[in-house]
C-alpha positions in Angstrom: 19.3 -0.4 -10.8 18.8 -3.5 -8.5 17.3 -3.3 -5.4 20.0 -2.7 -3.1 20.2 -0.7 -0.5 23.0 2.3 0.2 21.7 5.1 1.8 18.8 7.1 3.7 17.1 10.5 4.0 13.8 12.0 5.1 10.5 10.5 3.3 10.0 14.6 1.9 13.6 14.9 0.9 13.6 11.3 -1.1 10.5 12.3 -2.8 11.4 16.2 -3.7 14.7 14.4 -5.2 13.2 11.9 -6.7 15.5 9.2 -4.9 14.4 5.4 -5.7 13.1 4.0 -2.0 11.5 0.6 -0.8 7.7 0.5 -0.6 5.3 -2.1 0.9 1.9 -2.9 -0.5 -1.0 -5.1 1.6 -4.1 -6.3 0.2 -5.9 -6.6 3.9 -9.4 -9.0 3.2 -12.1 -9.1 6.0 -13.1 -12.2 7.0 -15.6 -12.3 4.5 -12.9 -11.9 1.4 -13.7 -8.2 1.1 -11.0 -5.8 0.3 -10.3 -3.0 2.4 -10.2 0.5 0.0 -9.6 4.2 1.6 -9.1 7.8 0.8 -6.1 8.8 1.6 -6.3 12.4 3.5 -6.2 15.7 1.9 -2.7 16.1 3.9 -0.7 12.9 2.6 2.5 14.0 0.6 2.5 11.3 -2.1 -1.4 11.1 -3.6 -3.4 13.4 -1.6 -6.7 12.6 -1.4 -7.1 9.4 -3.8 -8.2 5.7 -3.2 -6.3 3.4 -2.1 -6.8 -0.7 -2.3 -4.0 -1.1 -0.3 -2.4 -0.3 2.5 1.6 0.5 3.0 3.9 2.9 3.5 8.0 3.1 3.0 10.5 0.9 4.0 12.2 2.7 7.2 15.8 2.9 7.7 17.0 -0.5 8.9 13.5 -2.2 8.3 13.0 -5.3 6.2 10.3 -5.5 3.6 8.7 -8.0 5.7 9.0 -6.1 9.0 7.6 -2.6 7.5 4.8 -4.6 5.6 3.6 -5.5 9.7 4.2 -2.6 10.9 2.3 -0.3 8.3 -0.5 -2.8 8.3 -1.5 -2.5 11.7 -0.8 1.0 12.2 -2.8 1.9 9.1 -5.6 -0.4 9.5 -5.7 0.6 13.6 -5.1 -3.2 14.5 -2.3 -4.9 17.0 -2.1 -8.8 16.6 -2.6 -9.2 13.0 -1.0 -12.7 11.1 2.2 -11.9 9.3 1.1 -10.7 5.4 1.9 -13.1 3.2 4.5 -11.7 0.6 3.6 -12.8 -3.0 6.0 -10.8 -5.4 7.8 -7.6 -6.2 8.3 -4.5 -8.9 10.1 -1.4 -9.7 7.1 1.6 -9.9 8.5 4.9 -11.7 6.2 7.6 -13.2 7.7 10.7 -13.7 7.4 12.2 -10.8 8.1 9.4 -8.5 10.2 6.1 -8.1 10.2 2.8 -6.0 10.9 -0.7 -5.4 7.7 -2.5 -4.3 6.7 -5.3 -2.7 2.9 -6.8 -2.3 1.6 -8.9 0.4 -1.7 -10.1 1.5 -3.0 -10.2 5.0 -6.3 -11.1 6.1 -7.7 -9.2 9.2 -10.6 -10.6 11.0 -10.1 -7.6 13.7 -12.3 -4.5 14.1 -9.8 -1.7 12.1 -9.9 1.6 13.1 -7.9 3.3 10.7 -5.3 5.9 11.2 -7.0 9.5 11.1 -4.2 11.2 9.9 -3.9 8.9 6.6 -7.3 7.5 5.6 -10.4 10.0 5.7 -12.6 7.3 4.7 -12.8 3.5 4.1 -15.4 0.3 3.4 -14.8 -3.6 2.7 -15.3 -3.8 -0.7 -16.5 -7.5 -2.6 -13.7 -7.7 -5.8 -17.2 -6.8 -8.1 -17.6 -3.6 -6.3 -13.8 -2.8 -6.5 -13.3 -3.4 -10.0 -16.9 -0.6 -10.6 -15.0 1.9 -8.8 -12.0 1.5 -10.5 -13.4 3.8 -13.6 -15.1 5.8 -10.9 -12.8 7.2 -8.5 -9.5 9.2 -8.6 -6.9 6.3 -7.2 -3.3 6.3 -6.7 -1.3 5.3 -9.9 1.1 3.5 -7.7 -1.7 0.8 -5.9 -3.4 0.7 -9.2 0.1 -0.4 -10.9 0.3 -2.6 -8.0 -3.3 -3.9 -8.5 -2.9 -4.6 -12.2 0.1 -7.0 -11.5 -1.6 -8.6 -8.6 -4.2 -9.9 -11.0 -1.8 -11.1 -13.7 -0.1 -12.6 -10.6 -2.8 -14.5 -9.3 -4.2 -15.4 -13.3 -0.5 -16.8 -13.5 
């Protein structure tokens, strides 16, 4: 039940079994405050095709939260050289068709991003007013919008 690790297996295999992994979640912020939001592509196993105010991915074998948060930052976002994110807190996400321990950070990338073509089909800087219209709007993941919800309790706390 906690979060301790004991075992690996292939991202398809953990999913299709429904086995409890480690996830990382990054709020990136221009350097004008806006948030970076994406579509996820049409070929993503988890979500296909919804919006995303975060980037992330899962923990790889042997990686710590704070390494994989670095690593899927800059590959998703298309950057080298960003500042370490900032890690703020963490949760346990389970619907019922998926399960993970999750941990949130907060970078701020003042680089040109040229996002990963094989997992974002499309992406702006959004202000937080034009996020939260969208929010009704668009199709998003339920696992960033989980995430999403507890950041703003988090930073109302």
């Amino acid at each position: 039940m906690n979060d301790v690790f004991f075992g690996q297996d292939r991202r398809g295999e953990a999913t299709a079994r429904r086995l409890r992994h480690r996830c990382v979640f990054i709020e990136a912020r221009d350097a004008d405050g806006r948030v970076f939001v994406h579509r996820r592509t049409p070929t993503k196993l988890v979500f296909p095709s919804h919006y995303d105010m975060f980037v992330g991915g899962v923990v790889g074998a042997g990686e710590s939260y704070d390494e994989a948060a670095l690593r899927e930052a800059e590959e998703e976002l298309g950057v080298s050289g960003l500042p370490r994110p900032e890690p703020l807190f963490r949760f346990l996400y389970a619907d019922a068709g998926h399960t993970w321990w999750s941990a949130v950070y907060r970078v701020r990338c003042e680089l040109p991003v040229v996002p990963q073509v094989e997992e974002v089909a499309w992406y702006a800087f959004l202000d937080d007013a034009e996020l939260e219209r969208r929010l009704g709007e668009w199709s998003w993941v339920p696992d960033g919008l989980e995430a999403y919800r507890r950041l703003r309790e988090f930073r109302a706390g």
